[in-house]
C-alpha positions, 0 to 999 in steps of 0.5 A: 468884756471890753477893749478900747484902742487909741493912737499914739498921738493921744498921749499927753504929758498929763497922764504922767501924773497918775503912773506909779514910780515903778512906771515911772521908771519904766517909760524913762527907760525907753529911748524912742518917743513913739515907745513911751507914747504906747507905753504911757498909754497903755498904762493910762487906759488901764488906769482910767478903766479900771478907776471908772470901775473901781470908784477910784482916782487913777492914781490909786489904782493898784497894779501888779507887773511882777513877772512870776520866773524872776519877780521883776516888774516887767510881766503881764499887767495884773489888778485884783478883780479884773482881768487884763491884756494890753497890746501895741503895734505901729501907731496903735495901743490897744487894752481888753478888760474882762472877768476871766482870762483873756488876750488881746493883740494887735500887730501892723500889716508890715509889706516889708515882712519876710511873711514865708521866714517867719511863717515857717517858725510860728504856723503849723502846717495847715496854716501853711498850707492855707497861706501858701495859697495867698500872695503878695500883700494878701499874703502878709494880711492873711499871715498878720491875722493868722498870728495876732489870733495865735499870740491872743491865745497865748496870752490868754492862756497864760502861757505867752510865747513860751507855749507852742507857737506851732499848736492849733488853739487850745480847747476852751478858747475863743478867739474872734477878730477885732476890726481896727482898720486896714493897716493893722490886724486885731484879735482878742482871744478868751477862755470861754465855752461860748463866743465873747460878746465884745464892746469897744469903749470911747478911748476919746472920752476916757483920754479926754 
């Protein structure tokens, strides 16, 4: 399995060409600038990926966003013969591509963040117990990392942020955390019996 991460100032005007009208709409939709650029490149990395893999042009690859409660375009990306997870947090956007079921996540290390509010509503108890032992900045990178491999496998299993936040991992996952840099955590989570061997792609290329 792969992941490949870009920045938000990789995005170009160019990768419109290749998203699909229901896409379309979606970036439209967006007010921020910064929101359209990690949209957009998502979907392009995705796109490319996938046509690479494929043999097709970007533009022809097929891609279902059907959310399963109300079928509206708005869920989890899907293609046929692959398995897919995309993330976005700060300046970062990130794509994971695998042949079972995986997550990926990716959040800012926020100094700001009220880490014992939001702790107390997503960590079980010995995950509090081991963040009440960290303090200030350490303390929000140890909460960051906690919960990137939290949401990752939830993701992976399907189940999003609907399933038990405050639940230990789930039997059958794996999760191992991906180095993307001081400012950012990063984990990718998979349904597995043995630890992902993990390849990061040249996003520079496959944007180029």
């Amino acid at each position: 399995m792969a992941v490949w991460w870009a920045g938000v100032d990789q995005a170009r005007d160019e990768f419109v060409d290749d998203l699909d009208e229901v896409e379309r709409g979606r970036l439209a939709a967006y007010v921020r600038e910064v929101d359209k650029a990690r949209f957009l490149l998502g979907v392009t990395m995705v796109r490319r990926v996938l046509a690479a893999r494929f043999s097709l042009p970007a533009a022809k690859v097929r891609l279902d966003r059907s959310c399963p409660d109300c079928g509206k375009p708005h869920g989890k990306v899907r293609a046929v013969g692959v398995e897919l997870s995309v993330t976005h947090s700060g300046d970062l956007v990130g794509i994971a591509v695998a042949d079972r079921p995986v997550g990926l996540d990716v959040e800012r290390v926020d100094p700001e963040l009220d880490v014992d509010g939001v702790a107390a509503v997503v960590l079980g108890a010995h995950e509090l117990h081991e963040l009440s032992r960290r303090t200030g900045i350490e303390k929000v990178r140890a909460f960051t990392e906690s919960w990137t491999r939290k949401e990752a496998a939830l993701k992976a299993t399907g189940e999003g942020l609907r399933g038990d936040l405050k639940a230990s991992l789930p039997d059958g996952i794996q999760v191992v955390q991906v180095d993307v840099g001081p400012n950012h955590r990063a984990a990718l989570a998979v349904r597995s019996a043995e630890r992902p061997v993990l390849r990061v792609g040249d996003s520079t290329q496959l944007l180029s």
